[in-house]
C-alpha positions in Angstrom: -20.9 -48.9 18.2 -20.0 -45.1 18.8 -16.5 -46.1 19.7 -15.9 -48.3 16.2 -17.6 -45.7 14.3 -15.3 -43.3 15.9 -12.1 -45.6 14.7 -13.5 -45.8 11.1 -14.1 -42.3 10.9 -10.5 -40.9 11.8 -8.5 -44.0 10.3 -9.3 -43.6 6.8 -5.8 -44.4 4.6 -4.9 -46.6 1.3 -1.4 -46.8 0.0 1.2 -49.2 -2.0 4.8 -49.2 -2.4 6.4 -50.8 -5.2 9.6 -53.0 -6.1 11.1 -51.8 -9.3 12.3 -54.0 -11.6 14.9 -53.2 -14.6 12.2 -53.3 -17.3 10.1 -51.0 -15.1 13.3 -48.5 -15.0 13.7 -48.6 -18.9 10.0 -47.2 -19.3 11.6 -44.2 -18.7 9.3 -43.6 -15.8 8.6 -45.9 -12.3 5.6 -45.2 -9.7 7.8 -46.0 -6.5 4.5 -45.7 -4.3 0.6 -44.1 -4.2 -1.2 -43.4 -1.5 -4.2 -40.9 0.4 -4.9 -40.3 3.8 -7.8 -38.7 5.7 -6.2 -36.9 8.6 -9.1 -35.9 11.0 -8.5 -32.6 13.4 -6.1 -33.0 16.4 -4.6 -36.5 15.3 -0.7 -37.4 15.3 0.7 -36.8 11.7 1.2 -39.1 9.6 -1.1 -41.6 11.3 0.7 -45.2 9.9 4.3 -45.9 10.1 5.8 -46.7 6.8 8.6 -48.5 5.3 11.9 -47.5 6.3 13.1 -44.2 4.2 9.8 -42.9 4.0 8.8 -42.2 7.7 9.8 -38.9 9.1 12.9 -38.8 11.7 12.2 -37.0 14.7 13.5 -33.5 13.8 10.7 -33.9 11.4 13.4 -33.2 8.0 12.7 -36.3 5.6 15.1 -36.9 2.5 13.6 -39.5 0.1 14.9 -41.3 -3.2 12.3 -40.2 -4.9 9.9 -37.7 -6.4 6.5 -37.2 -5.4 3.7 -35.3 -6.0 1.6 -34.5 -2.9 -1.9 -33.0 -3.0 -3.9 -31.7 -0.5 -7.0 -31.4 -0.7 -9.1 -30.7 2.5 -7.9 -28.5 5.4 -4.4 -26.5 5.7 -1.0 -26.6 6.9 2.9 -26.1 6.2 6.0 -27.1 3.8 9.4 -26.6 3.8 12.2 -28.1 2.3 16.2 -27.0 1.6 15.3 -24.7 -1.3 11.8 -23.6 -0.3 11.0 -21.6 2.9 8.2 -21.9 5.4 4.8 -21.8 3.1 1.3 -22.0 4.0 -0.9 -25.0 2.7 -4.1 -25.1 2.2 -6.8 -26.9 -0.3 -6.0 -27.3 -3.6 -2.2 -27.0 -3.4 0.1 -29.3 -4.8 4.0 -29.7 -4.1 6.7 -31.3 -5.4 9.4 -33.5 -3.4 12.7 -34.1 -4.9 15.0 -36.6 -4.5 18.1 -36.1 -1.7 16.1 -32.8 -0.5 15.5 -32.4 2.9 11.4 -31.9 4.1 8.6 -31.4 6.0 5.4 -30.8 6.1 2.4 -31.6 8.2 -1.5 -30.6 8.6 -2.4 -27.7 10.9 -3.6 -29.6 14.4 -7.5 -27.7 14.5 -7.9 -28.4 10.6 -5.9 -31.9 9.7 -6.0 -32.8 6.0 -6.6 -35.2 3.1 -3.4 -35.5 0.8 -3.0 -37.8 -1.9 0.6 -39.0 -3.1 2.3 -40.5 -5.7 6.0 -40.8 -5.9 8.4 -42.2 -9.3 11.7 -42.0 -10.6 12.6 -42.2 -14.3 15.1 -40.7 -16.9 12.3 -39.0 -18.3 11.4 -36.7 -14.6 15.1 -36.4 -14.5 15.1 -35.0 -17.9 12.2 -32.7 -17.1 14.2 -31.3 -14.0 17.8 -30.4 -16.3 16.0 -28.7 -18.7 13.8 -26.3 -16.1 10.5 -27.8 -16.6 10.8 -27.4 -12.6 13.0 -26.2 -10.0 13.8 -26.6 -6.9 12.9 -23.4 -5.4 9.8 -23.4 -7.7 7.9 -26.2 -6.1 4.4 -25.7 -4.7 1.6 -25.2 -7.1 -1.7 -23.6 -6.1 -3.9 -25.3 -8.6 -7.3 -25.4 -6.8 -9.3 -28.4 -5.6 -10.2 -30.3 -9.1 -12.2 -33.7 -9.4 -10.5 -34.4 -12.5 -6.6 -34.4 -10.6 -8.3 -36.4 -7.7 -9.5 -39.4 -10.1 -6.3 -39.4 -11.6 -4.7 -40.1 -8.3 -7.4 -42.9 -7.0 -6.5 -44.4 -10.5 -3.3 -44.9 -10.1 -3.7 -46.3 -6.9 -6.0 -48.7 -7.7 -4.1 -49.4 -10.9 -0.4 -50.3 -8.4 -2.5 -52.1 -6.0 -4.0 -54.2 -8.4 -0.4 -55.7 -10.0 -1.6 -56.8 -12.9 0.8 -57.2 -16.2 2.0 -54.0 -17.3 0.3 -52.1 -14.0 3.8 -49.9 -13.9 3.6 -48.3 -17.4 -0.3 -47.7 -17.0 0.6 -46.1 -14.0 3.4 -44.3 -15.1 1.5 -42.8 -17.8 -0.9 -41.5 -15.7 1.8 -40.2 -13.0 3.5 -38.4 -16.0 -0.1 -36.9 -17.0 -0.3 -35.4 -13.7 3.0 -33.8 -14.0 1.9 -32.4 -17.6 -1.6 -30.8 -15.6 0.5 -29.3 -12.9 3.0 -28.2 -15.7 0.0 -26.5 -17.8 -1.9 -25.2 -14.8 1.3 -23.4 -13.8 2.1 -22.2 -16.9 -1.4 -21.1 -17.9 -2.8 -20.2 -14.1 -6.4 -20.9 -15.3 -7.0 -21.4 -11.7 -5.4 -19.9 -8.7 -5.4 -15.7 -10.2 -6.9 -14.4 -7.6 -4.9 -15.5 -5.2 -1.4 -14.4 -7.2 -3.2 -10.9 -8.0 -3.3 -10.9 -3.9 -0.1 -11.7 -3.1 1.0 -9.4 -6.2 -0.9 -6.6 -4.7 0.4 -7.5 -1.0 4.2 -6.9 -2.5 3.1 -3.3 -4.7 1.7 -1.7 -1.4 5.4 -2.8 0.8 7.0 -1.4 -2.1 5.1 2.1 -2.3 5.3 2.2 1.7 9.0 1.1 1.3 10.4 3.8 -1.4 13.2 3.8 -0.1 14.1 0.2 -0.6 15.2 -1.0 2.7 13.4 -4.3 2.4 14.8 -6.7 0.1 12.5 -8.5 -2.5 13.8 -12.0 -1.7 12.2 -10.8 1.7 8.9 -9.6 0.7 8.8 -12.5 -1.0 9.4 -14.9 1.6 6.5 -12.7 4.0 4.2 -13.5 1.9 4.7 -17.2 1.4 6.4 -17.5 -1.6 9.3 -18.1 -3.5 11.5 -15.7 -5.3 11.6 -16.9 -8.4 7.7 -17.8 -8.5 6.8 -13.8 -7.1 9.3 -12.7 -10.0 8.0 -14.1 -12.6 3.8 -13.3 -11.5 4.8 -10.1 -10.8 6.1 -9.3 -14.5 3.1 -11.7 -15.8 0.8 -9.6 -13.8 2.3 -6.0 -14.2 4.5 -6.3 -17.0 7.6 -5.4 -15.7 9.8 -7.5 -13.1 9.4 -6.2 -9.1 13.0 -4.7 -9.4 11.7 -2.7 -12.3 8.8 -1.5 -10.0 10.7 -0.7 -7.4 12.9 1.5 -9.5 10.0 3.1 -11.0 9.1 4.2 -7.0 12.2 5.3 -6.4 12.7 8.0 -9.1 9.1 8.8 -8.5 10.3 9.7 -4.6 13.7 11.1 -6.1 11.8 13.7 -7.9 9.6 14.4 -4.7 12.5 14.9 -2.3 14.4 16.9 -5.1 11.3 19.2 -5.9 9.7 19.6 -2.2 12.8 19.8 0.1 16.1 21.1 0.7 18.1 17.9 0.9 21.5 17.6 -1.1 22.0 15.2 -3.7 24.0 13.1 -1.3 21.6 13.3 1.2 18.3 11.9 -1.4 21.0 8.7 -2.5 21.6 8.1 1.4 17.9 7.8 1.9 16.9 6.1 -1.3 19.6 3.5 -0.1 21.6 3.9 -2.9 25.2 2.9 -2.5 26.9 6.2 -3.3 26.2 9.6 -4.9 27.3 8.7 -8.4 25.1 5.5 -8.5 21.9 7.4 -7.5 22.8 10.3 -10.6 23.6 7.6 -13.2 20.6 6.2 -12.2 18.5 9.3 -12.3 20.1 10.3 -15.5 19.7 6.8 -17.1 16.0 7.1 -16.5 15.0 11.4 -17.1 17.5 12.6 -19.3 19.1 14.9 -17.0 21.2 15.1 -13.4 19.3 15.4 -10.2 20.5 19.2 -9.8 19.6 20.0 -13.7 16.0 18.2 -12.4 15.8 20.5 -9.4 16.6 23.9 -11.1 14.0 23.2 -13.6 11.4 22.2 -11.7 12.0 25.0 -9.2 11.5 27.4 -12.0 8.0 25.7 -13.0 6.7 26.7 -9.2 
């Protein structure tokens, strides 16, 4: 009894994948497949095999034919794919897979996971993609763990497996709603702040220890587990200016220091401030005071 207990504890999994048919395409929108899995701690990842295309080859780099959102929703782990770098996964994040994009992901071995799936194809995700609704690079959404988003996906998969009449636009409705919640969450962060204020703060203090710009932001970025274009824009949402505004602002702030407190040349300041030559760092120094570095120096020599 122990043993089959054991078997029904850490084999818990429910999915569907779909034929599409031409009136399904001209919905605009297709569920290709729905699924959930309960991965317990220290168990091989994914625990099925699937149909061919959707199981991963062995350098662990899958390429589908098809969106999907995947949710996770218990324990933590890591994605990757072309356009998005190593990231850290934990409960309550949601990422997008796009189709002919390399991936992988999988659930950290001491915590396992619970992820939920859908995948669909449609001129109307298509659509979304062209116009910037989401990008590649842009494609992991730390949303929180909500009831609401988890009844939407055990809806849909009881909706697919059920394959009654009109089961594919039903479903594809509800598949698009999700992609409107993720949208709207996104846009609106009503959960997930205080973790972007963290990683927002994270990338201020290697800035202030880093005046001297040595560290690119595309790096920072990528150390802290995020993508560019996602830090760029929560950095200006959060401070309102972009990071390479921020930056700048530490830079003259050091300019002034080295110019006031030591006996550096001008050459000397725009070698360590890694600027690319001397008349780079005084047309930036002039852009943003008023007046050259030297005509900075005398004056502020005089207020001592």
């Amino acid at each position: 009894m122990k043993e089959e207990s054991k078997k029904a504890e850490t084999k818990i999994e429910l999915f569907k994948y779909l034929q599409i048919s031409p009136k399904d395409k001209s919905w605009g929108l297709a569920v290709t497949t729905a699924g959930y899995q309960h991965v317990p701690p220290n168990r091989e990842y994914p625990i099925s095999a699937h149909p061919d295309g959707y199981n991963f080859p062995e350098d662990g780099k899958r390429t589908l034919n098809e969106y999907q959102l995947v949710y996770i929703t218990r324990g933590s782990g890591y994605f990757e794919s072309a356009s998005c770098s190593r990231t850290r996964i934990e409960a309550g994040t949601m990422f997008m897979l796009f189709p002919g994009e390399w991936h992988t992901f999988s659930p950290d071995p001491e915590t396992g996971w619970d992820d939920h799936w859908v995948g669909f194809n449609g001129s109307i995700i298509d659509d979304k993609i062209k116009t910037g609704f989401f990008t590649f690079k842009n494609c992991v959404f730390r949303i929180g763990v909500d009831e609401q988003i988890i009844n939407t996906y055990h809806d849909i998969l009881n909706i697919v497996s059920s394959e009654r009449k009109g089961y594919q636009q039903m479903a594809a409705g509800l598949a698009f709603s999700l992609i409107g919640r993720v949208y709207y969450e996104d846009l609106n962060h009503s959960f997930g702040d205080s973790y972007m204020t963290r990683i927002i703060n994270q990338a201020k203090a290697i800035m202030k220890e880093d005046t001297s710009g040595s560290h690119a932001l595309e790096d920072i970025a990528k150390s802290l587990n995020i993508s560019y274009s996602l830090f760029r824009r929560e950095f200006k949402r959060t401070c309102g200016i972009s990071p390479g505004q921020y930056r700048q602002g530490l830079k003259l702030e050091k300019a002034k220091e080295l110019l006031y407190s030591t006996n550096l040349n001008i050459a000397q300041i725009a070698e360590k401030l890694h600027f690319e030559c001397l008349g780079q760092f005084s047309t930036f120094f002039r852009k943003k005071t008023g007046i050259p570095p030297l005509e900075y120096r005398k004056r502020a020599s005089r207020n001592v």
